[in-house]
KOLMARVO-119414 format. One line per field, with one value per residue (C-alpha): residue number from 0; x, z, y. Coordinates in pm, 1 decimal. Example, Ala and Ser with C-alpha at 12.3 -4.5 7.8 and 13.67 -1.06 7.14 Angstrom:
# KOLMARVO-119414
resi = (0, 1) $
X = (1230.0, 1367.0) $
Z = (780.0, 714.0) $
Y = (-450.0, -106.0) $
//
This chain:
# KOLMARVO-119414
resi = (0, 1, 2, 3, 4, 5, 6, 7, 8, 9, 10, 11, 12, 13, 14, 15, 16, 17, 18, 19, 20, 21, 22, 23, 24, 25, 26, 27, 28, 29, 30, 31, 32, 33, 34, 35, 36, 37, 38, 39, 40, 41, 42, 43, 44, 45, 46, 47, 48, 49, 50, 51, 52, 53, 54, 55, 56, 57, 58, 59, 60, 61, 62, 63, 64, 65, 66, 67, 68, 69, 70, 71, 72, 73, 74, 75, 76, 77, 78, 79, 80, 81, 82, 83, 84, 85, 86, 87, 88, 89, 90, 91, 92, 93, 94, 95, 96, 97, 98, 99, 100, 101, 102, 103, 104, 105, 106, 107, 108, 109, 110, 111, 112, 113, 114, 115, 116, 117, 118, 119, 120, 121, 122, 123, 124, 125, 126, 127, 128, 129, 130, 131, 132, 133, 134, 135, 136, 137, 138, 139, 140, 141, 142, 143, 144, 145, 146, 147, 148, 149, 150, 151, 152, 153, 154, 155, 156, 157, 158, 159, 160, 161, 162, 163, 164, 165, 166, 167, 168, 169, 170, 171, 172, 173, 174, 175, 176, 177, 178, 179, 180, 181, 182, 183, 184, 185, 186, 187, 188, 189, 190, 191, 192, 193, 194, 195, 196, 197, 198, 199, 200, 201, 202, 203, 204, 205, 206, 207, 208, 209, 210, 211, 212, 213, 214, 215, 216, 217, 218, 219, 220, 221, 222, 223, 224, 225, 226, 227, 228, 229, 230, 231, 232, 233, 234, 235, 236, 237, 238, 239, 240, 241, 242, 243, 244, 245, 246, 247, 248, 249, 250, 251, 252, 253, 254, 255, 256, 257, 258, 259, 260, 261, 262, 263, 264, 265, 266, 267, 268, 269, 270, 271, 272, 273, 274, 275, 276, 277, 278, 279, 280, 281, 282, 283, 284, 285, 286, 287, 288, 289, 290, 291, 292, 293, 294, 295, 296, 297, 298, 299, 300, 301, 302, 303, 304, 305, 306, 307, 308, 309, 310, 311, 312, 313, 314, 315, 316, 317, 318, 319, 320, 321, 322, 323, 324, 325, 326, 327, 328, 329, 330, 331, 332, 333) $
X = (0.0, 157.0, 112.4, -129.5, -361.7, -524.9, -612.1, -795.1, -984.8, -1112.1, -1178.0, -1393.3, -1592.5, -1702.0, -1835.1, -2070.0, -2168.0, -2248.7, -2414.9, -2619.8, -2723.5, -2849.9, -3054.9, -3258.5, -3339.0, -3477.6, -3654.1, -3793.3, -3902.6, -4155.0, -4395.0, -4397.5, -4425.7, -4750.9, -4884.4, -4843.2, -5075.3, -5216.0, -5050.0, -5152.9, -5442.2, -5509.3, -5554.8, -5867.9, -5824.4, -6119.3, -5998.9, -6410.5, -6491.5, -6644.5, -7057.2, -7022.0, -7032.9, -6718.1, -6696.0, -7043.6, -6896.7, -6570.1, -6737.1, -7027.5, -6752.0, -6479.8, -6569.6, -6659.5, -6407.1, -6184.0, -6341.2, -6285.8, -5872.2, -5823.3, -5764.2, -5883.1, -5933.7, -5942.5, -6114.3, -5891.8, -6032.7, -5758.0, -5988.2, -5853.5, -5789.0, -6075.0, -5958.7, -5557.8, -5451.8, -5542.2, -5444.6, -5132.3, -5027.1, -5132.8, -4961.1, -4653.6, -4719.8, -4534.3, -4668.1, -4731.0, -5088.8, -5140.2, -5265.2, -5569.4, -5732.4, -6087.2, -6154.7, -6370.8, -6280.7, -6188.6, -5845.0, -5785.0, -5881.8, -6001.5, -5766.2, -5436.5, -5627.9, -5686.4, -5289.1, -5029.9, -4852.8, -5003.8, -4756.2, -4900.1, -4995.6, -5234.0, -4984.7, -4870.4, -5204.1, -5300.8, -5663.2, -5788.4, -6191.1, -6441.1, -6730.2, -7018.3, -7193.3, -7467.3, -7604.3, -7604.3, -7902.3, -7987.2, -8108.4, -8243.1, -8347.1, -8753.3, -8690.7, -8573.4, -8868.4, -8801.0, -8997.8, -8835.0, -8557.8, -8727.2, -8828.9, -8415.6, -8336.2, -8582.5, -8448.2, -8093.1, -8135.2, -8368.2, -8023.6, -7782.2, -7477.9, -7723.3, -7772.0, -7525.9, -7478.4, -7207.7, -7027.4, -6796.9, -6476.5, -6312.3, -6276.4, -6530.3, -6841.6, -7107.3, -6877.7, -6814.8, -7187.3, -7327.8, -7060.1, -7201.9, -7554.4, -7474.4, -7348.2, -7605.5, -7842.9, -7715.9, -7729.0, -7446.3, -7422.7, -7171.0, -6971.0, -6890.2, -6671.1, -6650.8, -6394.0, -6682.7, -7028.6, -7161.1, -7026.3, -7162.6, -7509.9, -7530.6, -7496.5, -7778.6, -7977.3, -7861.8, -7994.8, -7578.9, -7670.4, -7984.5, -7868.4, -7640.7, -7543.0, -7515.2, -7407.6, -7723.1, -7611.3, -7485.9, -7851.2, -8096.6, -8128.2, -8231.7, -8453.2, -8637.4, -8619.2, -8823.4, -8540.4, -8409.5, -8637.7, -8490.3, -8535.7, -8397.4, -8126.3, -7877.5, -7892.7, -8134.9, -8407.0, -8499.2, -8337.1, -8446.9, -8178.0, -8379.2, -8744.2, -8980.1, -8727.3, -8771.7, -8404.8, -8320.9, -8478.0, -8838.3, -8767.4, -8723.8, -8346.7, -8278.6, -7955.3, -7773.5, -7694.0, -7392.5, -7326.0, -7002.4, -6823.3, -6597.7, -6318.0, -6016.1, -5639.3, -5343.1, -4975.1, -4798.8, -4542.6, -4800.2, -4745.2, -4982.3, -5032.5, -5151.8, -5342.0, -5580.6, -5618.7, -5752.9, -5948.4, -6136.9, -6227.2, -6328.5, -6610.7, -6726.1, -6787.4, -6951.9, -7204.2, -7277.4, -7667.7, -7626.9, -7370.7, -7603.0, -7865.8, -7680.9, -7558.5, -7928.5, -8080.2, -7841.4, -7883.4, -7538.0, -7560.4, -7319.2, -7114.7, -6808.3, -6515.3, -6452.1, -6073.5, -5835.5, -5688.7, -6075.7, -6096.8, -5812.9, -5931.8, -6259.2, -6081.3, -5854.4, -6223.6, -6387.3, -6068.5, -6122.1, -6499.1, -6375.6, -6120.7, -6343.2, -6602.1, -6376.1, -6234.3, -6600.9, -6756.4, -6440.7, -6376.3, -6036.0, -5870.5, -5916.3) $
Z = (0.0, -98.3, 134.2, -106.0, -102.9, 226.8, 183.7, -159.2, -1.3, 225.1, 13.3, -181.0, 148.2, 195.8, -162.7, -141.4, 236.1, 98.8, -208.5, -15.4, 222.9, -78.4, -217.5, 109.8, 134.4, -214.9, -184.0, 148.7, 11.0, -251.8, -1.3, 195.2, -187.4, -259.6, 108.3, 4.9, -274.3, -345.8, -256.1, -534.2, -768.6, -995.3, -1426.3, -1522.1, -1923.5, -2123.5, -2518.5, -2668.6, -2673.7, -2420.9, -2412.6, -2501.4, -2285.6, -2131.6, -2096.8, -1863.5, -1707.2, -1603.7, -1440.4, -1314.1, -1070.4, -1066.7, -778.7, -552.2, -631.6, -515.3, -202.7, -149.3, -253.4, -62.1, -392.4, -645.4, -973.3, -1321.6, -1602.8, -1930.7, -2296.1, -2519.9, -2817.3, -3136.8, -3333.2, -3155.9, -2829.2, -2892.2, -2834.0, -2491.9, -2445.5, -2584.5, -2347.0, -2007.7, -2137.9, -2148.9, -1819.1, -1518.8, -1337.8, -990.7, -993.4, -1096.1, -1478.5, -1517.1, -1785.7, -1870.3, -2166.7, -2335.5, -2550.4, -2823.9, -2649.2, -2495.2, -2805.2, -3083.1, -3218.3, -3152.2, -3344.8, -3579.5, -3634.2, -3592.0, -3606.6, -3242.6, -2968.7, -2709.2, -2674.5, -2437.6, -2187.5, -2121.0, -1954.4, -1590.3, -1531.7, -1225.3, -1234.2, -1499.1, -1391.0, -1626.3, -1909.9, -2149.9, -2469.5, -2759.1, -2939.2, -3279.1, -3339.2, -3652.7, -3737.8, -3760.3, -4070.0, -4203.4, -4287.1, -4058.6, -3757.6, -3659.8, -3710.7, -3952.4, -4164.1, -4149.0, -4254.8, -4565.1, -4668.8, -4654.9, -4899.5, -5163.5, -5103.4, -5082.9, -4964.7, -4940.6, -4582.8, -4350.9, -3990.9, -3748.6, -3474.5, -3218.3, -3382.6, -3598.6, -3383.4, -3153.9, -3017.6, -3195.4, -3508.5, -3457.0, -3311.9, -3657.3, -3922.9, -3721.9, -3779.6, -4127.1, -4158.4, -3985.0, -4175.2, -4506.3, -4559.6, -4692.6, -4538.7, -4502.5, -4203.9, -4053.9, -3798.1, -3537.0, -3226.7, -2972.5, -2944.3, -2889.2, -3201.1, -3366.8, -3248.2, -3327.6, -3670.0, -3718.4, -3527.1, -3773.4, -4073.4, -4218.6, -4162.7, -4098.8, -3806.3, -3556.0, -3327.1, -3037.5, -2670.6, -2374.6, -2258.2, -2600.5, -2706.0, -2461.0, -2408.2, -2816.8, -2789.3, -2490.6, -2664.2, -2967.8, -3192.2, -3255.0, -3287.6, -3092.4, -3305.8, -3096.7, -2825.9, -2915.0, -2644.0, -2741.8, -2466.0, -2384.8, -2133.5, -1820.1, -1870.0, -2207.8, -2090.3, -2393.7, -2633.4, -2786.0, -2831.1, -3143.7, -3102.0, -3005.8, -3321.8, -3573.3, -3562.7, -3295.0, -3455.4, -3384.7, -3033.2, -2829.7, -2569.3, -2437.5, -2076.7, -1980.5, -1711.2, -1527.6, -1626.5, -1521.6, -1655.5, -1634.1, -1333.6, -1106.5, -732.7, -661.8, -329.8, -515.8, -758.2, -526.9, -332.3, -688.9, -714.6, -355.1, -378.2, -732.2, -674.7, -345.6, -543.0, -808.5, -526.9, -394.1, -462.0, -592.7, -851.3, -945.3, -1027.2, -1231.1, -1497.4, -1449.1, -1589.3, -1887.3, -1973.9, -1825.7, -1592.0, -1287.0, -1320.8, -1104.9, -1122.4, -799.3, -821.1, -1048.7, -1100.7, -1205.2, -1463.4, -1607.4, -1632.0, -1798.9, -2018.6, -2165.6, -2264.4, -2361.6, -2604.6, -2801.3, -2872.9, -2998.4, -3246.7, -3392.9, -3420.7, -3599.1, -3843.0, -3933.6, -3956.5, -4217.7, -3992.6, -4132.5, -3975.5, -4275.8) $
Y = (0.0, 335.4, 640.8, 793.0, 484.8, 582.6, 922.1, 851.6, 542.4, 808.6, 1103.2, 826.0, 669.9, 992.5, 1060.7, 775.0, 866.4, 1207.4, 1092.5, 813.0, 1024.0, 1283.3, 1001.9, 917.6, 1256.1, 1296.6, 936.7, 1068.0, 1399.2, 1238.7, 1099.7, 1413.7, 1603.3, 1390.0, 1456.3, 1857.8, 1811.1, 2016.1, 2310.3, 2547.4, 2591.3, 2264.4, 2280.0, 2102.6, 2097.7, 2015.4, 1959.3, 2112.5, 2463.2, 2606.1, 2522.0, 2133.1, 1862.9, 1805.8, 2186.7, 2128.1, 1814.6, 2009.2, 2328.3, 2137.3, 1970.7, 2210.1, 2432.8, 2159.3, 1989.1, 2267.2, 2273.0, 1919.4, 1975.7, 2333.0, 2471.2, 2577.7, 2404.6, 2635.0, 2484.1, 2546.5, 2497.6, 2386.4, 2274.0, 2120.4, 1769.7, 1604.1, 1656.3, 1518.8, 1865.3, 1847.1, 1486.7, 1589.4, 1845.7, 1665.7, 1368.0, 1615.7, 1808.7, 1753.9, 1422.6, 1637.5, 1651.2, 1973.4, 1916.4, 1696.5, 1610.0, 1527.0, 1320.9, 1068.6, 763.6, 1003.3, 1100.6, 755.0, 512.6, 653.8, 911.0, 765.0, 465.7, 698.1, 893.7, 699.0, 1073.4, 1195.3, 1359.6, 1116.1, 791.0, 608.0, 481.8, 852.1, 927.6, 745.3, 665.5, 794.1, 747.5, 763.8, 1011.7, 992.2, 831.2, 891.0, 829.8, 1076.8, 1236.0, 1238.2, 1576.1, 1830.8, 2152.0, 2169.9, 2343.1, 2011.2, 1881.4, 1543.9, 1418.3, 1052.7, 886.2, 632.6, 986.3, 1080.5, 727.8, 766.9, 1084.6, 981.0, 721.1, 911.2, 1158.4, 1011.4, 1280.5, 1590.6, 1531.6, 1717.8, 1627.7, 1799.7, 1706.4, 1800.3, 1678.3, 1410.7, 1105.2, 1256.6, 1035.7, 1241.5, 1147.6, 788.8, 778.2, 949.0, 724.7, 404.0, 516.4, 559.4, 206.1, 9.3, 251.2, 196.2, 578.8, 821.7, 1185.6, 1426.7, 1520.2, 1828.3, 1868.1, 2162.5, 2204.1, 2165.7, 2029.1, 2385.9, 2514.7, 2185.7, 2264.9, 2611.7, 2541.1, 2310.9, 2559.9, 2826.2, 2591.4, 2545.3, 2165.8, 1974.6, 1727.3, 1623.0, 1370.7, 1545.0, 1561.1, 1585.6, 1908.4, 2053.8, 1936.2, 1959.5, 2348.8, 2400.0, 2071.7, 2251.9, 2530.8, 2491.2, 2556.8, 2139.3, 1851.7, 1508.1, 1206.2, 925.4, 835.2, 616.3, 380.9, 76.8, 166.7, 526.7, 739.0, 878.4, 1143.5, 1288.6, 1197.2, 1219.1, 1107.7, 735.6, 479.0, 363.3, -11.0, 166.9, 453.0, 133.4, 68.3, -204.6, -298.2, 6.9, 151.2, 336.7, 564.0, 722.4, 842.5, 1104.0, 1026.5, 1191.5, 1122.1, 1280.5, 1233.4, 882.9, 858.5, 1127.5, 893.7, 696.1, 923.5, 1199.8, 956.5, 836.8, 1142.9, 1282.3, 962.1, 1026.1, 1391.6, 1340.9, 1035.7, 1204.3, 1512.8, 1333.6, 1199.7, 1498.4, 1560.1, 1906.6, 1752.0, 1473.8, 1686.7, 1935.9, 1713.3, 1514.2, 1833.1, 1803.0, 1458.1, 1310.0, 1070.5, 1029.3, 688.5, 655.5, 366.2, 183.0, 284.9, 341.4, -6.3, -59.9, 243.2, 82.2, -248.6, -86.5, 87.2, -208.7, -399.9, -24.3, 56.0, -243.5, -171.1, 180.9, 34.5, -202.5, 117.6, 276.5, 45.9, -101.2, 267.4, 355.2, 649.5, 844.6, 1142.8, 1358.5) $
//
């Protein structure tokens, strides 16, 4: 041993003393970082405009949600591509709990079935709960001449391609809910997309197309309203949630049939701490009475996961339905 050797050994001990002892503090720090949460106000981002259904969904629960968190939670509309733009940037956020997301199958299965090209995939967005479900409604302007849905079937085929319907997005529910019609139909119309249901709407109520396949609370209000006429649901059976309104199989189509859900993600690698925090306030806030009936009187009905191991498991089974929806319906991004 030279008389150099021992002073090195040393100088090195130390290193690793220091440089353990930096790592247990870091790997004690992220228990006691989830326990913080939250500790400043929480992004709720919605990927519709403003007015549509998940824009409802997300300020129907925002403020008591807040309350539930001690802070507050900011809706923020980042509309575009069907919703990917929004999947897209939660998927790229920080995993600390501070970015949530609220989507439908559109985000989680059908779009990134849909470009191959996307800035996220599924796996970079953790399921936390689902919190509602519904079925669409197929919807037209009075002007239109058409009074059920046997009457809009009819037309579609003396027309083929005259008939324009809207939705909320490429890849959106209303979209893959109106191109399955279409096939089980055996009807051609033409699609036109918008970058929110209320957008969508407002155009069949200004007469630019004659139907859509709409949300219950992008709907609802102009059905009530005199100014849209609801043809059917398009769950089989009708729907407490749009009283008055028949389902396809009592309208005269019993071979077609959907409905769709919205949930709450957040980033992959958020802790699981902070993860099931989320998951608590969120499904006591979505049993609070007051919460129920809000979305009631719009047509969405509350419809909570058990925990997020089991929104995941739903949504491995729910994703393939979605794929095989699109591929049979010949939906295309363009």
């Amino acid at each position: 041993m030279t008389p150099h050797a021992c002073p090195t050994r040393r100088h090195t001990a130390r290193l690793l003393v220091t440089l353990l002892a930096l790592n247990g503090t870091l790997l004690m720090s992220l228990p006691a970082m989830a326990q913080a949460w939250p500790a400043k106000p929480i992004r709720l981002v919605v990927g519709f405009a403003p007015g549509g259904a998940a824009d409802y969904v997300a300020r129907a629960i925002s403020d008591p949600l807040g309350k539930a968190l001690g802070q507050s939670v900011v809706v923020d509309n980042k509309p575009g591509a069907g919703s990917s733009l929004a999947a897209g940037f939660v998927a790229k956020a920080p995993a600390d709990g501070y970015t949530v997301l609220i989507a439908s199958p559109s985000s989680i299965s059908v779009n990134p079935t849909l470009n191959s090209k996307l800035n996220y995939s599924a796996s970079d967005l953790l399921p936390v709960t689902q919190i509602t479900a519904s079925p669409l409604v197929v919807a037209v302007n009075p002007a239109a001449g058409i009074n059920t849905l046997q009457e809009l079937i009819s037309m579609a085929k003396a027309k083929p391609g005259v008939l324009n319907y809207t939705s909320s997005g490429i890849g959106s529910a209303p979209h893959l809910g109106a191109a399955h019609f279409s096939k089980v139909a055996g009807v051609e119309m033409v699609h036109i997309p918008y970058k929110g249901g209320a957008p969508a709407i407002q155009a069949v109520v200004a007469g630019d197309a004659q139907l859509t396949f709409g949300t219950p609370p992008s709907v609802l209000p102009m059905v009530q309203a005199g100014r849209l006429k609801a043809l059917a649901v398009t769950s089989p059976q009708r729907s407490a949630l749009v009283p008055g309104v028949p389902g396809t199989s009592e309208a005269g189509l019993p071979a077609y049939g959907m409905s769709f859900w919205y949930g709450v993600f957040v980033p992959a690698g958020t802790p699981p701490e902070i993860t099931q925090k989320l998951f608590q306030a969120t499904n006591a806030v979505m049993q609070l009475p007051e919460v129920k009936a809000a979305l009631a009187r719009e047509g969405t009905d509350v419809s909570t996961s058990k925990s997020p191991e089991d929104f995941a498991n739903f949504l491995k089974t729910d994703n393939d339905f979605w794929v095989r929806l699109v591929k049979s319906a010949g939906v295309k991004s363009d």
